[in-house]
py3Dmol code that shows the C-alpha trace and the ligand (Angstrom):
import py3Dmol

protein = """\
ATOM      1  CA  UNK A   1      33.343  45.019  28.398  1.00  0.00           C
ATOM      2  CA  UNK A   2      29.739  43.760  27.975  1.00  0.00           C
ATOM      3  CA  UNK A   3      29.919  40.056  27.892  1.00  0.00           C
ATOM      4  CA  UNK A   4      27.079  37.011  27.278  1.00  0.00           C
ATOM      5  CA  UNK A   5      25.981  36.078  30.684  1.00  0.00           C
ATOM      6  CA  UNK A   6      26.568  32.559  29.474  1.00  0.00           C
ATOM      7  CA  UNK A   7      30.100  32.870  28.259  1.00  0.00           C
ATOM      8  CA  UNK A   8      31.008  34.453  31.349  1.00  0.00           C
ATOM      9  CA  UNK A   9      29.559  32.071  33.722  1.00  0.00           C
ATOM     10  CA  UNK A  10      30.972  29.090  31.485  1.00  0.00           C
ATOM     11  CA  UNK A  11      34.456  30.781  31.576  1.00  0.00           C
ATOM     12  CA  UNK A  12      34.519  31.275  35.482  1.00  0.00           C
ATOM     13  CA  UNK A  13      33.592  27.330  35.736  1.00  0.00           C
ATOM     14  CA  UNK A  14      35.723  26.110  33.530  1.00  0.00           C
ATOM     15  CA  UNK A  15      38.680  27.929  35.899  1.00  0.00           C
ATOM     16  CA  UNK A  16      36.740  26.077  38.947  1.00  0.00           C
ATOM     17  CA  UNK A  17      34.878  29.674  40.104  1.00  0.00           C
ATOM     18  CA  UNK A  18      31.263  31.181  40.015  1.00  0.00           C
ATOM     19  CA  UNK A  19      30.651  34.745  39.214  1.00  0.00           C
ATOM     20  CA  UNK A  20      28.776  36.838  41.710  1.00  0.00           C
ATOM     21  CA  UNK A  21      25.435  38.618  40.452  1.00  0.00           C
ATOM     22  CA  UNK A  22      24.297  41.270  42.818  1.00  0.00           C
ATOM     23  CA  UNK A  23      20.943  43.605  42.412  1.00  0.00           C
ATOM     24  CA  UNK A  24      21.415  46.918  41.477  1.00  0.00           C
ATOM     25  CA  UNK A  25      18.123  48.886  42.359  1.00  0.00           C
ATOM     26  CA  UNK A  26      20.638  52.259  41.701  1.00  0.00           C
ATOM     27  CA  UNK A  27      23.735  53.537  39.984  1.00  0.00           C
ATOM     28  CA  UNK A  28      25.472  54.046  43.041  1.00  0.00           C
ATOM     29  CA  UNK A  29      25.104  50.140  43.728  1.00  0.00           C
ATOM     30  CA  UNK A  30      26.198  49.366  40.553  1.00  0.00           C
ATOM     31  CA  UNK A  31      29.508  51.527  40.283  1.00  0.00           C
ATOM     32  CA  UNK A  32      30.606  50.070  43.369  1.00  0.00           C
ATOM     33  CA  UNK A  33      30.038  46.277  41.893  1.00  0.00           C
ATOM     34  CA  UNK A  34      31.691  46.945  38.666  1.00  0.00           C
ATOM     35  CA  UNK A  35      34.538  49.491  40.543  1.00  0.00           C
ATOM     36  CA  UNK A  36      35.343  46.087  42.822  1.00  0.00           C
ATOM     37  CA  UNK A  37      35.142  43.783  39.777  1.00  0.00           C
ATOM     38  CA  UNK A  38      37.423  45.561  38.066  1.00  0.00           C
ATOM     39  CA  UNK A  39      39.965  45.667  41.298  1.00  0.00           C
ATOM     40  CA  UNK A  40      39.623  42.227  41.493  1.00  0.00           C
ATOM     41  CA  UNK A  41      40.218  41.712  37.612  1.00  0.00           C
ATOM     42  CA  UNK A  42      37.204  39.441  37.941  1.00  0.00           C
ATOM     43  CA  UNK A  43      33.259  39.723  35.764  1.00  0.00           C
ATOM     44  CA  UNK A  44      30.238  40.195  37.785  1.00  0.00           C
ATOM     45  CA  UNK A  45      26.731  40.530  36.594  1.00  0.00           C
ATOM     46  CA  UNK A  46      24.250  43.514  37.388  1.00  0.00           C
ATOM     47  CA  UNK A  47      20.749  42.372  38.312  1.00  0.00           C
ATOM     48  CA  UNK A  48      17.873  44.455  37.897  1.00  0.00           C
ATOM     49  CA  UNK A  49      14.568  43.361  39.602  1.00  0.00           C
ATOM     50  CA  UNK A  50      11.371  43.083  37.600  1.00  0.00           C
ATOM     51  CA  UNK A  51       9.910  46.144  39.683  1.00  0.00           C
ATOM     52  CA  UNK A  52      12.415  48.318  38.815  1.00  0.00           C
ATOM     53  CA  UNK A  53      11.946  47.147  35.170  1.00  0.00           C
ATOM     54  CA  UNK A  54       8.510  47.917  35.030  1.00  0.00           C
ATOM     55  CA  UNK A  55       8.909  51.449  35.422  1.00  0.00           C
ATOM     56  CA  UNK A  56      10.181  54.460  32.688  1.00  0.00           C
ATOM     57  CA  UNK A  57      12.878  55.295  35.649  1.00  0.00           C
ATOM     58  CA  UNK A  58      13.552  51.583  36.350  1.00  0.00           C
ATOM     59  CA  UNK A  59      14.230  51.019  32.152  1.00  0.00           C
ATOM     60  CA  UNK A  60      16.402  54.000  32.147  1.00  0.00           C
ATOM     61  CA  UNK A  61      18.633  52.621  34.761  1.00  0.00           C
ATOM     62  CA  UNK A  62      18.933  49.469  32.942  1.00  0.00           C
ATOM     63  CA  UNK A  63      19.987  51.716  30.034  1.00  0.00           C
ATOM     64  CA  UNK A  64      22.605  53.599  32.153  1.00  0.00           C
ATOM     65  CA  UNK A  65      24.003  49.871  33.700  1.00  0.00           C
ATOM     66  CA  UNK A  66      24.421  48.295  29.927  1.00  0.00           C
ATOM     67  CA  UNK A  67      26.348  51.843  29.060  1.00  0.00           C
ATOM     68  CA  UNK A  68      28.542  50.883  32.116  1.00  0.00           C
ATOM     69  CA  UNK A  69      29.179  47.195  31.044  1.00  0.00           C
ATOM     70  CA  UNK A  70      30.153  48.222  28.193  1.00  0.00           C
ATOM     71  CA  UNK A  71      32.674  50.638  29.093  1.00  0.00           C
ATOM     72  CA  UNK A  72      33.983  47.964  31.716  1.00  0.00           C
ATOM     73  CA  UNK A  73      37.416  46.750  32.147  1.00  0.00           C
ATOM     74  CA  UNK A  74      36.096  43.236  32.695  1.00  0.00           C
ATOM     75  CA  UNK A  75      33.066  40.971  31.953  1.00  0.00           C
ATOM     76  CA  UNK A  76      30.079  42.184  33.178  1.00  0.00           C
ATOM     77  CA  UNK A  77      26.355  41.016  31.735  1.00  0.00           C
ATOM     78  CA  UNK A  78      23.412  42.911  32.578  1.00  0.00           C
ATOM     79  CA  UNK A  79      20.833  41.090  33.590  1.00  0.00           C
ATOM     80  CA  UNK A  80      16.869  41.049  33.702  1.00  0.00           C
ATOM     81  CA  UNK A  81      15.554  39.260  37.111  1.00  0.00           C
ATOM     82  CA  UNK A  82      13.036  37.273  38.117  1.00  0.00           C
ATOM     83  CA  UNK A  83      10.483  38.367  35.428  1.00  0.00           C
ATOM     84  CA  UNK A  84       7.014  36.471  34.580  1.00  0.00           C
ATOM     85  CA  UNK A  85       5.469  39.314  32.469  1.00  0.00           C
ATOM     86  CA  UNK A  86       6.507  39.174  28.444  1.00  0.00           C
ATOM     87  CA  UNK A  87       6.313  42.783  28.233  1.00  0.00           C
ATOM     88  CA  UNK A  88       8.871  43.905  30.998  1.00  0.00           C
ATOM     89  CA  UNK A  89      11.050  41.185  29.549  1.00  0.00           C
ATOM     90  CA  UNK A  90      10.525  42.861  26.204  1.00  0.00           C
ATOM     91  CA  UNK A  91      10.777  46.133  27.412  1.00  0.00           C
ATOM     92  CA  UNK A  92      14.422  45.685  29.572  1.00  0.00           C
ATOM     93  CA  UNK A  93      15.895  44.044  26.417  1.00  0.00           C
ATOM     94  CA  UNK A  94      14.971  46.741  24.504  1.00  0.00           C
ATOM     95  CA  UNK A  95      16.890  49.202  27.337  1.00  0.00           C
ATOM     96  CA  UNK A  96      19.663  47.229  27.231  1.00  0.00           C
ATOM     97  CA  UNK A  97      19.121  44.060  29.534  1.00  0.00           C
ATOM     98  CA  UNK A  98      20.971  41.222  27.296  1.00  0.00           C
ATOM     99  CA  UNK A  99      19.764  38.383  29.959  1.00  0.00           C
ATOM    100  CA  UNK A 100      16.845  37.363  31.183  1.00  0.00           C
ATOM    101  CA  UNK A 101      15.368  35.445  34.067  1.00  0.00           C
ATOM    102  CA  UNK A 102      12.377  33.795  32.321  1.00  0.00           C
ATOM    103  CA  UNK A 103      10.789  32.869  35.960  1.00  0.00           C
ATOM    104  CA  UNK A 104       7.460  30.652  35.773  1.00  0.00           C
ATOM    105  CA  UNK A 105       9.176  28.556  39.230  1.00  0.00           C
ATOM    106  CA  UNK A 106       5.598  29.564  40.860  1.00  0.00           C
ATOM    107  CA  UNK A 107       3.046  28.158  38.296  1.00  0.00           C
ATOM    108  CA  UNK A 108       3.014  24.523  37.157  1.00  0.00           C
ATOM    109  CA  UNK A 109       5.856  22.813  35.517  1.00  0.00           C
ATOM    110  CA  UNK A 110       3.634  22.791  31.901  1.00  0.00           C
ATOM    111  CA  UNK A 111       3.529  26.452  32.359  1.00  0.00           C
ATOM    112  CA  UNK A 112       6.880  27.013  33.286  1.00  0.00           C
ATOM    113  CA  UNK A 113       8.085  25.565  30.702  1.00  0.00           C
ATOM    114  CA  UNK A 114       5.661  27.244  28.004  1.00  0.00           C
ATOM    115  CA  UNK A 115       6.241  30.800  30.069  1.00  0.00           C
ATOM    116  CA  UNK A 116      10.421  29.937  29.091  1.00  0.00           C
ATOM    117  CA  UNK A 117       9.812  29.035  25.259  1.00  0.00           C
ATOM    118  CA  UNK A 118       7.167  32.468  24.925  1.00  0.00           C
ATOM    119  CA  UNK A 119      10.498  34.431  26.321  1.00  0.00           C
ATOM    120  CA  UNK A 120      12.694  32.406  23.809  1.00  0.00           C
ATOM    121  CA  UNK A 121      10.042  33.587  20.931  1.00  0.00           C
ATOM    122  CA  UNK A 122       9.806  37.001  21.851  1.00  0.00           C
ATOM    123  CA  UNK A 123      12.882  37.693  22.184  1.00  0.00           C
ATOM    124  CA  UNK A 124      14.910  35.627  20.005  1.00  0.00           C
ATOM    125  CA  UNK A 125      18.600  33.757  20.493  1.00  0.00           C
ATOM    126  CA  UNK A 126      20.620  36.411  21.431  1.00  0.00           C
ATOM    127  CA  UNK A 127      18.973  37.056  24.664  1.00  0.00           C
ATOM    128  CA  UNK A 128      20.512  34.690  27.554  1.00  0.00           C
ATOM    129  CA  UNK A 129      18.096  32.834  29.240  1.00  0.00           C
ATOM    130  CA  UNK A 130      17.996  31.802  32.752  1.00  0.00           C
ATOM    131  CA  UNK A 131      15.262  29.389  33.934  1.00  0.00           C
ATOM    132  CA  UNK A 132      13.942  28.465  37.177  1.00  0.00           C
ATOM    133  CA  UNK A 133      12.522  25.152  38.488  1.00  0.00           C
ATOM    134  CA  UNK A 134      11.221  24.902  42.241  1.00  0.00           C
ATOM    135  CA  UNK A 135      10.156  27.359  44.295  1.00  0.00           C
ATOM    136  CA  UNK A 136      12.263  30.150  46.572  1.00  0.00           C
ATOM    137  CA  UNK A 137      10.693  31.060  49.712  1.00  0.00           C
ATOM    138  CA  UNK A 138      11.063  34.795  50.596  1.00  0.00           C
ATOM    139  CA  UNK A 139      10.868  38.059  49.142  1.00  0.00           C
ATOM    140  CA  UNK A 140      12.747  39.169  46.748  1.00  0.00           C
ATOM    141  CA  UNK A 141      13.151  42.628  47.351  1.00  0.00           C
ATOM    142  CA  UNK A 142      12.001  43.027  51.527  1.00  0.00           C
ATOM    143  CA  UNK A 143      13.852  40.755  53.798  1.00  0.00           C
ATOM    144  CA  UNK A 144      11.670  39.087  56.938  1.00  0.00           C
ATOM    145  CA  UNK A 145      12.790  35.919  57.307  1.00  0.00           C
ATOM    146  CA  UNK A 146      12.064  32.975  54.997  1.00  0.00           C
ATOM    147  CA  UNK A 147      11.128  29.780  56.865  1.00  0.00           C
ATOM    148  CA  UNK A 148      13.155  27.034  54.721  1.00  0.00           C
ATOM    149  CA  UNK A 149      10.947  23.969  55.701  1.00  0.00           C
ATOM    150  CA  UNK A 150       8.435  25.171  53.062  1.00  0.00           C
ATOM    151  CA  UNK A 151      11.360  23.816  50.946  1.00  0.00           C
ATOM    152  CA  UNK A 152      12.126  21.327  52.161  1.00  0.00           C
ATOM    153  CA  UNK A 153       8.288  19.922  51.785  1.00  0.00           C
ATOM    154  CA  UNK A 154       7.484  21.512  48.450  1.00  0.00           C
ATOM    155  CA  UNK A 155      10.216  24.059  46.871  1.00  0.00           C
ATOM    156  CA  UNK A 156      12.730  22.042  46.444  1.00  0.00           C
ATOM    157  CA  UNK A 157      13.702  21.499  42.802  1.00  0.00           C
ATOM    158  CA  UNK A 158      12.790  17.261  41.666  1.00  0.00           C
ATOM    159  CA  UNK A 159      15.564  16.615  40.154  1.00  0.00           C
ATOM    160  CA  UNK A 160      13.944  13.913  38.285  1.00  0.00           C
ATOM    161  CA  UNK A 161      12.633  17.106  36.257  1.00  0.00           C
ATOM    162  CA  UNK A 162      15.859  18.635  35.079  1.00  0.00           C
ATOM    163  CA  UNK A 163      16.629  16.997  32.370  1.00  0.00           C
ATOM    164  CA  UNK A 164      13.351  17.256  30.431  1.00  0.00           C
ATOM    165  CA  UNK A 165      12.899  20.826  31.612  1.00  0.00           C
ATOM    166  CA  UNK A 166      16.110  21.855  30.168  1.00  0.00           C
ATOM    167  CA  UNK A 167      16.185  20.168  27.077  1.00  0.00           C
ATOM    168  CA  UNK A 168      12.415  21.650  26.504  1.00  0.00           C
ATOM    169  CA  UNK A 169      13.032  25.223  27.451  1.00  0.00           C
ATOM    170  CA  UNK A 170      16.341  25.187  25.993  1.00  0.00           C
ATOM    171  CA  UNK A 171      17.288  27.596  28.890  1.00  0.00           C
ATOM    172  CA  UNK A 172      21.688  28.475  28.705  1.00  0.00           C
ATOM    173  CA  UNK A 173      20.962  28.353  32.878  1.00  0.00           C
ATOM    174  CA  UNK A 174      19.339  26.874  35.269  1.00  0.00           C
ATOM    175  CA  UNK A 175      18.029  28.212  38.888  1.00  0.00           C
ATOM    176  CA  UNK A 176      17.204  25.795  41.449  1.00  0.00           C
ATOM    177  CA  UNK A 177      15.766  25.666  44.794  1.00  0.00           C
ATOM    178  CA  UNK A 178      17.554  23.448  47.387  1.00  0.00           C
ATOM    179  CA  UNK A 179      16.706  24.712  50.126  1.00  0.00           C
ATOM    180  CA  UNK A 180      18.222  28.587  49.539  1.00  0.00           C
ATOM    181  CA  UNK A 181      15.930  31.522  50.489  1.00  0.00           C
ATOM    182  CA  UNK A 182      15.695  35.103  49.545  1.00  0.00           C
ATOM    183  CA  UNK A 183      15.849  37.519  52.204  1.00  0.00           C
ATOM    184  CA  UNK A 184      16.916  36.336  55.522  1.00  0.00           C
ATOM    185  CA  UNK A 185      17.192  32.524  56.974  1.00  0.00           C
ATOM    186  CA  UNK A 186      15.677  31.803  59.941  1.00  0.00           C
ATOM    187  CA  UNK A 187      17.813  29.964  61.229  1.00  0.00           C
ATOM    188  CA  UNK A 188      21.015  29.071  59.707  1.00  0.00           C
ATOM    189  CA  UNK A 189      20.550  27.961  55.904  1.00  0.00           C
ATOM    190  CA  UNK A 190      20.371  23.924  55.271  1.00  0.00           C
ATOM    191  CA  UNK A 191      21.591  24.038  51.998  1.00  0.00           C
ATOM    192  CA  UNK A 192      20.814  20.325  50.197  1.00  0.00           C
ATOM    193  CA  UNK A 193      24.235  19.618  48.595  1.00  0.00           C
ATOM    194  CA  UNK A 194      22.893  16.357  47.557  1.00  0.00           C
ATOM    195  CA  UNK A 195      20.153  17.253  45.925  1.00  0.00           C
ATOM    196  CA  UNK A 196      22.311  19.876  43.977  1.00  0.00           C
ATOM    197  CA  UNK A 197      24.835  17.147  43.260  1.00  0.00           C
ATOM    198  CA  UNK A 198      22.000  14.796  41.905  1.00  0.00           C
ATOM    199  CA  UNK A 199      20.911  18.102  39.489  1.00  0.00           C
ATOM    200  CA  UNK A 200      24.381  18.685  38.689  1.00  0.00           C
ATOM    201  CA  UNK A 201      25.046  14.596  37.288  1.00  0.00           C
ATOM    202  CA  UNK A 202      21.466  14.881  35.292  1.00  0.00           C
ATOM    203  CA  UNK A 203      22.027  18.633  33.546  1.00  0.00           C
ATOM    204  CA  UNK A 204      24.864  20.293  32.343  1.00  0.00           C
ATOM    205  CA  UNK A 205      24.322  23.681  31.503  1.00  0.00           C
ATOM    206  CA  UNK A 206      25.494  25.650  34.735  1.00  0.00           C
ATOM    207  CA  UNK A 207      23.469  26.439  37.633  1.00  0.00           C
ATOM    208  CA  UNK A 208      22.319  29.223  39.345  1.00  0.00           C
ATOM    209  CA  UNK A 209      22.188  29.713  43.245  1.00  0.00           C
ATOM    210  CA  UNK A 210      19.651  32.450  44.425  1.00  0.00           C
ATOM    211  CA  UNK A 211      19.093  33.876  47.741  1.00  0.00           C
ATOM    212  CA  UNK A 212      22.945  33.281  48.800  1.00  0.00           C
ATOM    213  CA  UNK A 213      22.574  36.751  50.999  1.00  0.00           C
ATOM    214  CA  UNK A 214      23.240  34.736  54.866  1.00  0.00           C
ATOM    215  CA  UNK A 215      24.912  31.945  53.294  1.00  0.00           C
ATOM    216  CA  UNK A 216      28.236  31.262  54.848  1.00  0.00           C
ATOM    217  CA  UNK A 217      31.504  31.766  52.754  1.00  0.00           C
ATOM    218  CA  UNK A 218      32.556  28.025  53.695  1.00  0.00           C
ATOM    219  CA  UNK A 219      29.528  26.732  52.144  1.00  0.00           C
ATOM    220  CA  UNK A 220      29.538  28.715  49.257  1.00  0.00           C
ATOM    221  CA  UNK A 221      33.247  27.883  48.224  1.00  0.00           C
ATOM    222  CA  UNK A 222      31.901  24.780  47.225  1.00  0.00           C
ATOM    223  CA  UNK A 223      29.046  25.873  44.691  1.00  0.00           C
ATOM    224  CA  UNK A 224      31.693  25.944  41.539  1.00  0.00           C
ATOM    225  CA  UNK A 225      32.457  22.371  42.129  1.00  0.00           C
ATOM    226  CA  UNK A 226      28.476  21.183  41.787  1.00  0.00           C
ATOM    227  CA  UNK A 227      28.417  23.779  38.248  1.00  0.00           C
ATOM    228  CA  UNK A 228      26.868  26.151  40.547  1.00  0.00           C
ATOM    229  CA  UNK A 229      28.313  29.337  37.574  1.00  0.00           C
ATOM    230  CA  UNK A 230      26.100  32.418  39.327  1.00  0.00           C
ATOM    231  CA  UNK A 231      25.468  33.055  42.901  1.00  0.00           C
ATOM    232  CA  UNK A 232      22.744  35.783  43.389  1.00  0.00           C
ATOM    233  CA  UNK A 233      23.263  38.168  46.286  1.00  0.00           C
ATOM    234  CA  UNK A 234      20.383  41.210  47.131  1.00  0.00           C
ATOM    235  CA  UNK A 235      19.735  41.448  50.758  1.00  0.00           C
ATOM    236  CA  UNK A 236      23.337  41.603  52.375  1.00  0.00           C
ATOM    237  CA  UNK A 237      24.361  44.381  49.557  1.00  0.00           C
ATOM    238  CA  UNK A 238      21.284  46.320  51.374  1.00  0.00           C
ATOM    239  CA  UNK A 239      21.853  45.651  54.888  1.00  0.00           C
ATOM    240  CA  UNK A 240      25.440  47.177  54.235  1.00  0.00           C
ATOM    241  CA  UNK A 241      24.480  50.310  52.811  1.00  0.00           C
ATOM    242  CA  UNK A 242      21.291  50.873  55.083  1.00  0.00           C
ATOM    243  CA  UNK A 243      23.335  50.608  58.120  1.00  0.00           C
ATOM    244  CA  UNK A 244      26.130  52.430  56.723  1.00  0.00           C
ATOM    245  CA  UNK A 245      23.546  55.366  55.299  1.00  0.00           C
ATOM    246  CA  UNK A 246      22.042  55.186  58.840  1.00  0.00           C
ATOM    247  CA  UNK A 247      25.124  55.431  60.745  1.00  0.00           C
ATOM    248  CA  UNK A 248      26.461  58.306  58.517  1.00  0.00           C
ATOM    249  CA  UNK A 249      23.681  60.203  57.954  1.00  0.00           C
ATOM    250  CA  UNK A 250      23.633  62.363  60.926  1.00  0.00           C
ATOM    251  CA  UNK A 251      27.463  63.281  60.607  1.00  0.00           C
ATOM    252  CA  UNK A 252      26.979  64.274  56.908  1.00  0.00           C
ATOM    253  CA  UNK A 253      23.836  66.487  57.585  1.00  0.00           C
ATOM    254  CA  UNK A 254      25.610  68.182  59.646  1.00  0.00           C
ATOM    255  CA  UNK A 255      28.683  68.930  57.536  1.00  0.00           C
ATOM    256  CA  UNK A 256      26.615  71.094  55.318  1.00  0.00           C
ATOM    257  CA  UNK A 257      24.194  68.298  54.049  1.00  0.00           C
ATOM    258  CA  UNK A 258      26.984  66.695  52.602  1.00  0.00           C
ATOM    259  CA  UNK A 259      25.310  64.287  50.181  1.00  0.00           C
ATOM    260  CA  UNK A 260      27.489  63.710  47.477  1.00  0.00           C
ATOM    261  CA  UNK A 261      30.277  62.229  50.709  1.00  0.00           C
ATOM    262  CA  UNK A 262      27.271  60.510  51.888  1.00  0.00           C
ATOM    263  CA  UNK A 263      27.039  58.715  48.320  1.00  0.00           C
ATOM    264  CA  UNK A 264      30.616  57.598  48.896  1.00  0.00           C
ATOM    265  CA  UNK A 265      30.269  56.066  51.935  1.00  0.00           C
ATOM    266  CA  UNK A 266      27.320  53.997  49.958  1.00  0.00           C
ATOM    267  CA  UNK A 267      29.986  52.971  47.134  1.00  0.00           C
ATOM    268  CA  UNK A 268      32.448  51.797  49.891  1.00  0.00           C
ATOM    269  CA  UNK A 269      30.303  49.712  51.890  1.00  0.00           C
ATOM    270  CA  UNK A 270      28.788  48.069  48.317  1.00  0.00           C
ATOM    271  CA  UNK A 271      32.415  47.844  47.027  1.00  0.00           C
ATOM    272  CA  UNK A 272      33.418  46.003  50.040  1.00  0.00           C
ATOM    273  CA  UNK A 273      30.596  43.371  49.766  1.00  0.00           C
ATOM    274  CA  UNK A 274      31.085  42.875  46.533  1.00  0.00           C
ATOM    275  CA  UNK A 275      35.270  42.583  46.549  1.00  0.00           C
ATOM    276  CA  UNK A 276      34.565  40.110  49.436  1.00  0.00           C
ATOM    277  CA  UNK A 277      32.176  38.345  47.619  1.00  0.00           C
ATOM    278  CA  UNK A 278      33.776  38.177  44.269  1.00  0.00           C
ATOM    279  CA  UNK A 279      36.896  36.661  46.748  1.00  0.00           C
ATOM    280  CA  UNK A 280      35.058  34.316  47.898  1.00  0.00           C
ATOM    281  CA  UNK A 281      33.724  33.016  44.597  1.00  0.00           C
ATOM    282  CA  UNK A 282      36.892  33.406  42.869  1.00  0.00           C
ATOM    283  CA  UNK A 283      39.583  29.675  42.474  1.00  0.00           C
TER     284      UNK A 283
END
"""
ligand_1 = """\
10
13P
P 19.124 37.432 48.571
O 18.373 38.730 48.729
O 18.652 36.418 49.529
O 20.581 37.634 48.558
O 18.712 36.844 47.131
C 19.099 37.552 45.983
C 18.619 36.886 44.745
O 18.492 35.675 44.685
C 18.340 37.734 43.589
O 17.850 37.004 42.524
"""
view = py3Dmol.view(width=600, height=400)
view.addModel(protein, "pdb")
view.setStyle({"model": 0}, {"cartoon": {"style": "trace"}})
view.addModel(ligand_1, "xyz")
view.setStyle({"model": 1}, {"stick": {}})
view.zoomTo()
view.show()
């Protein structure tokens, strides 16, 4: 069943867990995720990435993932990510996107804030809105390697900001940066628990942990406990199915181009992320 992104985050905390959100840049991706959701009698959110949303094909897919949710034997939200540009955020609603990740975390904190309340205006109080404040390094849809000392100097959310930022976007969520990438660490990931504790005492909306993709289980365990509602995965849901594609691909050419079993080695190698994940997640 379609649910509010915010109800369903706020319902996982209050039973001590987060909900997993993973990108879904195909329907493949997304069967899988709401096929191991549903095994797991547990919600999970489909993200779409602005890319894909600012394209005819991309806006039909978000159309096709919203039919899905709702048909759903558990909470799932579908979710707009990372936009900056009013009319994709516009557009994805009107496919069927009932979230949105109003995302000004790269310009100024004035314009952050007035990029949030133009999302809020255009398109109105039904639409979930997810904030971010502080900057991710990485890419969000090519993995290299994100160095995390740029966060530490200069990504890393000020808490001393959350509370006016909220209050003044009136954002349901908010996405931090504490030292998370997206892509791939270099290194293993320094996550700042204390500076998400400090966030966590100031704000009390839930929070949102991108770039969790490397991120150990052990660590992330403890992101319901700090109102850490939605952990974002992308990059470890594509290094599955690229090495799984890669390492089946020659085998089903040569049983008589076999695509469609192809296809269901992709769904089992998503599914299995994603029932791990949604384990791991899961009090
Ligand atoms: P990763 O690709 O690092 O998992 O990040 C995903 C993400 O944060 C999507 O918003």
């Amino acid at each position: 069943m379609r649910t509010r992104l915010d109800h369903l985050v706020t319902t996982a905390l209050q039973q001590g867990s987060a909900v997993p959100a993973f990108t879904c840049y195909d329907f493949t991706t997304a069967l899988a995720v709401v096929g191991a959701a549903e095994e797991s009698g547990r919600g999970a959110i489909l993200l779409v990435a602005p890319k894909t949303a600012a394209t005819a094909n991309g806006l039909r897919l978000i159309a096709a993932l919203r039919t899905l949710a709702d048909a759903a034997a558990v909470p799932v939200a579908v979710q707009l990510d990372h936009a900056s540009d009013l009319k994709v955020m516009a557009d994805a609603v009107a496919a069927g996107a009932d979230s949105v990740l109003a995302d000004g975390s790269s310009l100024p904190y004035e314009d952050n804030i007035a990029l949030v309340k133009s999302a809020r205006a255009l398109l109105g109080p039904d639409v979930v809105l997810e904030a971010e404040l502080g900057g991710l390094a990485g890419d969000e849809d090519r993995a290299f390697g994100a160095d995390q000392s740029g966060a530490d100097v200069a990504g890393l959310t000020d808490s001393a900001q959350v509370e006016d930022f909220v209050s003044r976007t009136g954002a349901e969520l908010l996405a931090v940066a504490v030292g998370n990438v997206h892509g791939k660490y270099k290194g293993e990931p320094r996550l700042r628990w204390d500076v998400l504790q400090d966030i966590a005492a100031r704000v009390h909306i839930p929070l949102v942990l991108h770039g969790a993709s490397g991120i150990p289980a052990g660590e992330l365990v403890k992101a319901a406990a700090m109102n850490v509602g939605k952990v974002n995965f992308n990059t470890e849901l594509r290094t599955g199915v690229l090495a799984t594609l890669q390492d089946q691909l020659p085998a089903h050419r040569a049983d008589g181009e076999n695509l469609q079993g192809l296809l269901a080695r992709w769904n089992h190698s998503a599914k299995e992320f994603a029932t791990a994940t949604l384990a791991t997640l899961a009090r």
